[in-house]
Phi, psi and omega in degrees: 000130173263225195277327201254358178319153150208121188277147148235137225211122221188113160294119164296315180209168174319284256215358159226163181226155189225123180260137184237103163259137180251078176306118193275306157011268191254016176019066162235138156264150190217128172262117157239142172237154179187210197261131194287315209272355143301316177287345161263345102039265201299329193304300174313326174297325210244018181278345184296313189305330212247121166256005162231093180268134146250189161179123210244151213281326187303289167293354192047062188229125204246127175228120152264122152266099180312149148283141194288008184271358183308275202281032204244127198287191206241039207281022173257343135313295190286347157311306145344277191298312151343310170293307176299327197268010180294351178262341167324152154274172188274167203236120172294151204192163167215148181326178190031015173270132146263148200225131128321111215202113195284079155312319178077188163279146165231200170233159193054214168309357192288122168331100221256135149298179165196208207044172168345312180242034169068005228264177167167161188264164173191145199267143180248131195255331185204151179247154178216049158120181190285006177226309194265156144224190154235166206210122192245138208273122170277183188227175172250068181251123175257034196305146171256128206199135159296350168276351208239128154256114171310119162255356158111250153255127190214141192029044187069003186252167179278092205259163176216154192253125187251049189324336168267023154214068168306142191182130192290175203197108165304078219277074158263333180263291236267114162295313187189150185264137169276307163155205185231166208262184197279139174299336172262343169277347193287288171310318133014268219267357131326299162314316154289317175290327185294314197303312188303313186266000000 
């Protein structure tokens, strides 16, 4: 949940409860439902965090705003690693490859790598010389979005192509090949990135 999340928290029954969070952000809504006394639990735990409670006796409606320390990234690490890898060489590469690809940390909304080295895949949609391309970062996410393309299998997992976050790529970030996307999902998802611009 981030910073800008605001839960509403709502007894269903004695004993269930339904979290309604509202990303003001990404106007998305996200629903749960589960068991209260893990939500009061989790609540208590997380009260050092929370900086505004309200709670009204009528409805048994909990409404919060996280404090940005819930969510607050690690970027003097991947600063780090970010340095190492600038000293590296660039990487031969070709359209339609996918690469274990150092996305780092970013802000907001932008895709964040993850594990240790940051890594997340990415399909390379064009090259633009031997250190650039551009890259489109994927998700195992199974959300349906006009954005989100489905590809099918990628390192065993089920992937979507995460078109609103298309991004040029140093290939200096690119770790390790994965392998190349299909030639009709590649055009697919060309055809969809051409759609955008």
């Amino acid at each position: 949940m981030s910073a800008n999340n605001y839960i509403k928290i709502e007894e269903t029954s004695p004993d269930k409860f339904r979290v309604a969070e509202k990303d003001y952000e990404s106007d998305m809504d996200i629903n749960h439902l589960g068991d209260f006394d893990l939500l009061k639990s989790s609540v208590e735990k997380a009260e050092a965090y929370i900086s505004d409670i309200e709670y009204d006796v009528e409805y048994g409606i909990r409404f919060a705003l996280l404090d940005s320390k819930v969510n607050s990234k690690d970027f003097d690490t991947w600063n780090v690693k970010k340095k190492n890898a600038e000293l590296e060489k660039s990487r031969l590469y070709t359209t339609r490859e996918i690469w274990w690809c150092r996305l780092g940390l970013n802000i907001g909304f932008e895709q964040d790598g993850s594990g240790e080295e940051f890594l997340r895949p990415c399909v390379i949609v064009r090259g633009f010389g031997p250190r650039v391309c551009r890259g489109v970062p994927l998700t195992t996410s199974q959300n349906r979005h006009p954005l989100r393309i489905p590809l099918g299998d990628v390192d065993g997992k089920s992937a979507s192509a995460l078109l609103s976050q298309i991004r040029s790529i140093d290939t200096r970030r690119l770790v390790e090949k994965i392998g190349f996307l299909d030639k009709e999902k590649f055009e697919e998802l060309r055809k969809n990135a051409r759609s955008l611009f």
